[in-house]
C-alpha positions as CSV (number, residue, x, y, z in Angstrom):
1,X,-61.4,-126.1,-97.5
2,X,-62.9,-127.0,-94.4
3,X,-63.5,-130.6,-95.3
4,X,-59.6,-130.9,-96.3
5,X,-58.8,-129.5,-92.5
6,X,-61.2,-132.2,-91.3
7,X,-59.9,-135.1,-93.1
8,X,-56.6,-134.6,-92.4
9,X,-57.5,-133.9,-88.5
10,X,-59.4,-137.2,-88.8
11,X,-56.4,-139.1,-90.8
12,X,-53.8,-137.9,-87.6
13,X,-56.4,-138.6,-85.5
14,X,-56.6,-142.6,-86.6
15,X,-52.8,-142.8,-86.8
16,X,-52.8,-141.8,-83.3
17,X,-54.9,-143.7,-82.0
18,X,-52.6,-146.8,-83.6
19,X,-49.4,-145.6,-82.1
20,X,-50.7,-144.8,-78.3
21,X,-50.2,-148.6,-77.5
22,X,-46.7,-148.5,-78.6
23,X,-46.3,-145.3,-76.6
24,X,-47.8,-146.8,-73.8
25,X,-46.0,-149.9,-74.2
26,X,-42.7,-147.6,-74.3
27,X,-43.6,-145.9,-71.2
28,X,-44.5,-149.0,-69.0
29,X,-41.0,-151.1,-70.4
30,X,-39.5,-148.2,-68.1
31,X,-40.8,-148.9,-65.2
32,X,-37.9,-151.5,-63.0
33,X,-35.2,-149.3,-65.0
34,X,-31.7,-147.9,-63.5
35,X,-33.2,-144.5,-64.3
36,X,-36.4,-144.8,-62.3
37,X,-33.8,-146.6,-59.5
38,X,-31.8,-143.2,-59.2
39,X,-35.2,-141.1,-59.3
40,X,-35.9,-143.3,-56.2
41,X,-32.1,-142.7,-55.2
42,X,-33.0,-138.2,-55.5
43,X,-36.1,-139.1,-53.6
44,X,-34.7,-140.2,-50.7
45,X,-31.6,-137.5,-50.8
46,X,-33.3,-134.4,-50.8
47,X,-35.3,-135.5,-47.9
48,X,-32.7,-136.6,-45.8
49,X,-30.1,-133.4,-45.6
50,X,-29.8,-132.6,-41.7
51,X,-28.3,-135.0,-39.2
52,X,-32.0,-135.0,-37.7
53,X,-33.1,-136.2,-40.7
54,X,-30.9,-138.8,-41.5
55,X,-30.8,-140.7,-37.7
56,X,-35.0,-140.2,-38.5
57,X,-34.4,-142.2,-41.9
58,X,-31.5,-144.6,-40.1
59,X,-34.1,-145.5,-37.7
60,X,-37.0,-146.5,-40.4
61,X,-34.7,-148.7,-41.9
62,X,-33.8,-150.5,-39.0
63,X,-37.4,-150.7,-38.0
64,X,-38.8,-152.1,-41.8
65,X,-35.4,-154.3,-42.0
66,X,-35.4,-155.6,-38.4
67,X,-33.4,-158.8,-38.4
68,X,-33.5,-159.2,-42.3
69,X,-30.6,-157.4,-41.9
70,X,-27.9,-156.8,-39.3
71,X,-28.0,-153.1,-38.0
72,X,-24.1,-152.9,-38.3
73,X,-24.7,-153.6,-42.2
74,X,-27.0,-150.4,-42.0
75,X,-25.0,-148.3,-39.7
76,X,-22.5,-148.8,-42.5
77,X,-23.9,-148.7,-45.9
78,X,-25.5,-145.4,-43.8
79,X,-21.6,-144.1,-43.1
80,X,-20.5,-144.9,-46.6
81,X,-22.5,-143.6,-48.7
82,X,-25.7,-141.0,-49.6
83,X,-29.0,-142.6,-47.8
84,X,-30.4,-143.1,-51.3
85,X,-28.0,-145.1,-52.3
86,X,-27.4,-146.9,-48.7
87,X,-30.9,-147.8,-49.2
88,X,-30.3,-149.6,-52.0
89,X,-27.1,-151.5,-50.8
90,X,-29.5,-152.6,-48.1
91,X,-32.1,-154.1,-50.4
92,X,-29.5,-155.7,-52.5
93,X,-28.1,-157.4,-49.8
94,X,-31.7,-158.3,-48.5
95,X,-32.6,-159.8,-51.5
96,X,-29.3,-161.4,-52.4
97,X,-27.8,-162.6,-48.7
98,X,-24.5,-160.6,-50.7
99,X,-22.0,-159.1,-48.5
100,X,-22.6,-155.4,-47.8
101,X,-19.0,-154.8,-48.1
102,X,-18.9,-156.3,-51.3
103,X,-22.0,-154.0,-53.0
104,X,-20.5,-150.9,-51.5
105,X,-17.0,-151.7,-53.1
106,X,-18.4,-152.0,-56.2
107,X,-20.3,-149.0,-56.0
108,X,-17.5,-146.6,-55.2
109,X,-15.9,-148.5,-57.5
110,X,-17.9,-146.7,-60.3
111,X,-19.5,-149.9,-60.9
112,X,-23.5,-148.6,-62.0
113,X,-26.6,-150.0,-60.5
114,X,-27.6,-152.4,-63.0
115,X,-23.9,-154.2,-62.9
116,X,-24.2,-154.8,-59.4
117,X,-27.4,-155.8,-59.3
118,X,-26.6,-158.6,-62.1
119,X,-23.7,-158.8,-59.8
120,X,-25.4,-160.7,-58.0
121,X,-28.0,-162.5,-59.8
122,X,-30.9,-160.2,-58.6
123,X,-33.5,-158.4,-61.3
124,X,-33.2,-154.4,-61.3
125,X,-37.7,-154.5,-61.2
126,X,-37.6,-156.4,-57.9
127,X,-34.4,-154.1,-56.3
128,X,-36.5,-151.1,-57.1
129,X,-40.2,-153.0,-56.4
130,X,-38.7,-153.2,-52.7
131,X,-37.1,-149.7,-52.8
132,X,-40.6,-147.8,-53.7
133,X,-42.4,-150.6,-50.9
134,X,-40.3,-148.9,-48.2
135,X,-40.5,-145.7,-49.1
136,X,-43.9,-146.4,-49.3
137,X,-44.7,-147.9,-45.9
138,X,-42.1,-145.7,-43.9
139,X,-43.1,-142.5,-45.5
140,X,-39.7,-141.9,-46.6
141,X,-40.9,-140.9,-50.7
C-alpha cells in the first residue's frame, strides 16, 4: 500500500518537474503585457489621491523627463487624465516624438493601451520597461 502511494507521489513528482518550464515560460511571456501596464497604471493611482500628492508626483515627472518632454505636455496629460495613465501618455510620447494630444484622444477615445501603443509603432515591453524605470528611480511604485 505504501509503495503504491510512493510511486504515484514519485510519477506526479516527474511530471512536474517537466511542466515547471512551461509554467515558467508562461509566467515570464507576461511580463511587457497591457495587464502588467495597468498594474503599473493602479500603482501609481492609489498613491497619488490628495492634491499634495499629485503636485509631489507632477514635480517627479518633470524632474526625470526634464527637456525630453515639454512641461506643458505634462501639465496636460496631468489635467486630462488619472496620473497613472498621464504617466504613460508621457512615455509614449517620449519614446515615439507622437503628439500628446494625439495619445490622449485616443485614449478617451476608448482606444486600449496596446492599440495606441502600436499606434505608434512603439513595443508595449519598452512603454512599460520605462514606466517601472521611473517609478523606480522617483520612488513613485
Amino acid at each position: 500500500m505504501t509503495a503504491i502511494i510512493f510511486k504515484k507521489f514519485l510519477i506526479l513528482m516527474l511530471v512536474l518537474s517537466f511542466l515547471s518550464p512551461a509554467i515558467s515560460t508562461t509566467l515570464a511571456a507576461q511580463k511587457g503585457t497591457e495587464e502588467e501596464l495597468k498594474e503599473r497604471i493602479e500603482i501609481t493611482n492609489k498613491k497619488r489621491v490628495t492634491p499634495k500628492e499629485i503636485k509631489r508626483f507632477e514635480e517627479h515627472l518633470k524632474a526625470y523627463f526634464f527637456e525630453a518632454v515639454p512641461n506643458d505636455v505634462i501639465d496636460r496629460a496631468m489635467k486630462e487624465l488619472t496620473p497613472g495613465e498621464a504617466l504613460v501618455v508621457i512615455v509614449i510620447v517620449n519614446q515615439s516624438k507622437k503628439s500628446d494630444k494625439e495619445i490622449i484622444k485616443m485614449k478617451k477615445d476608448g482606444k486600449n493601451w496596446t492599440d495606441i501603443v502600436n499606434a505608434v509603432g512603439l513595443k508595449m515591453k519598452d512603454v512599460v520597461k520605462e514606466v517601472k524605470e521611473f517609478q523606480k528611480t522617483s520612488g513613485c511604485a
